[in-house]
N, C-alpha and C positions, 0 to 999 in steps of 0.2 A: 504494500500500500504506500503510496507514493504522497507525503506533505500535501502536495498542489490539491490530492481530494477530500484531507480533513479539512482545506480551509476551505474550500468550498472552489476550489479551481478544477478546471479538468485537464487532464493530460491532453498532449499535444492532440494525440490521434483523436479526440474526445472533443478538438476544439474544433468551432466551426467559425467557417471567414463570412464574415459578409458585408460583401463589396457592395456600396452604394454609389449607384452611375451620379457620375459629376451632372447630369442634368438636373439631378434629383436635389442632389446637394446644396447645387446651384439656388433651386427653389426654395429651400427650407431656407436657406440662407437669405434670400430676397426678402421670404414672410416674416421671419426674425427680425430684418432692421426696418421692415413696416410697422408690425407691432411695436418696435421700442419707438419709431418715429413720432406714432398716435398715441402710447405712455409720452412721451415728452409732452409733446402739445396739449394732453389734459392736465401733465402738472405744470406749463406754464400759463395755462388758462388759471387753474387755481393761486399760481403766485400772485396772478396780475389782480384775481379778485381781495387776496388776501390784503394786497399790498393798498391800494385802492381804500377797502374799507378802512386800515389802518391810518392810511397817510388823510386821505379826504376826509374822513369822518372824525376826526381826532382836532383837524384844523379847521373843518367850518361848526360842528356842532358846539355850540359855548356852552349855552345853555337850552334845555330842554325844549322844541316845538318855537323856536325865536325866528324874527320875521330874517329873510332875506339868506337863510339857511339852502334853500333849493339853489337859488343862484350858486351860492360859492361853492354847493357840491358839486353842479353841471360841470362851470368852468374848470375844477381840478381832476374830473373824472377828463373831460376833453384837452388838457393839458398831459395830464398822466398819459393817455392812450395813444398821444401823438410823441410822446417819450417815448415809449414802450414801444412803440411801429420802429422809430427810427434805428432806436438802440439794433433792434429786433432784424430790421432790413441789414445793416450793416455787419450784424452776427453772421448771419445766413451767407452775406457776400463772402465773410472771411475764411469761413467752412467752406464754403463749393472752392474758393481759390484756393487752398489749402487741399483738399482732395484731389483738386486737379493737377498741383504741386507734384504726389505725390509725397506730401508731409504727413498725411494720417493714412 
């Protein structure tokens, strides 16, 4: 009795290959960085709300139901999101140029 089957290995003759066609591979691998693409983008939808409520709602609520509170939420929510796009634009540029590199 040979170690490799206490542990739970099988001996060579016992082992079986399998070869997975690079098409296949290929694909699995495609759906993989889709899936983590659509995880990203749902956690940076949640940054942007988390961050939003934080920063806007912190600086325009003073106090409770006060007049002129809507306005300064629009304006920071419409200031944040045109941050957010550009930062965002400029991110994406640096990634595709950087893949195209050959750097990642």
């Amino acid at each position: 009795m040979a170690l490799s089957s206490i542990f739970g290995g099988a001996s060579p003759s016992q082992q079986q290959t399998t070869a997975v066609p690079s098409a296949k591979a290929s694909n699995v691998k495609d759906q993989l960085k889709t899936q983590i693409a659509q995880e990203l983008a749902v956690a940076n939808a949640s940054e942007l709300v988390s961050k939003v409520t934080e920063n806007c709602f912190e600086k325009c609520l003073i106090s409770p139901y006060s007049n002129g509170e809507e306005g300064c939420i629009d304006q920071c929510l419409a200031k944040y999101m045109r941050s957010w796009n550009v930062v965002s634009k400029a991110y994406v540029a640096r990634i595709q140029q950087a893949s195209t590199s050959g750097e990642i």
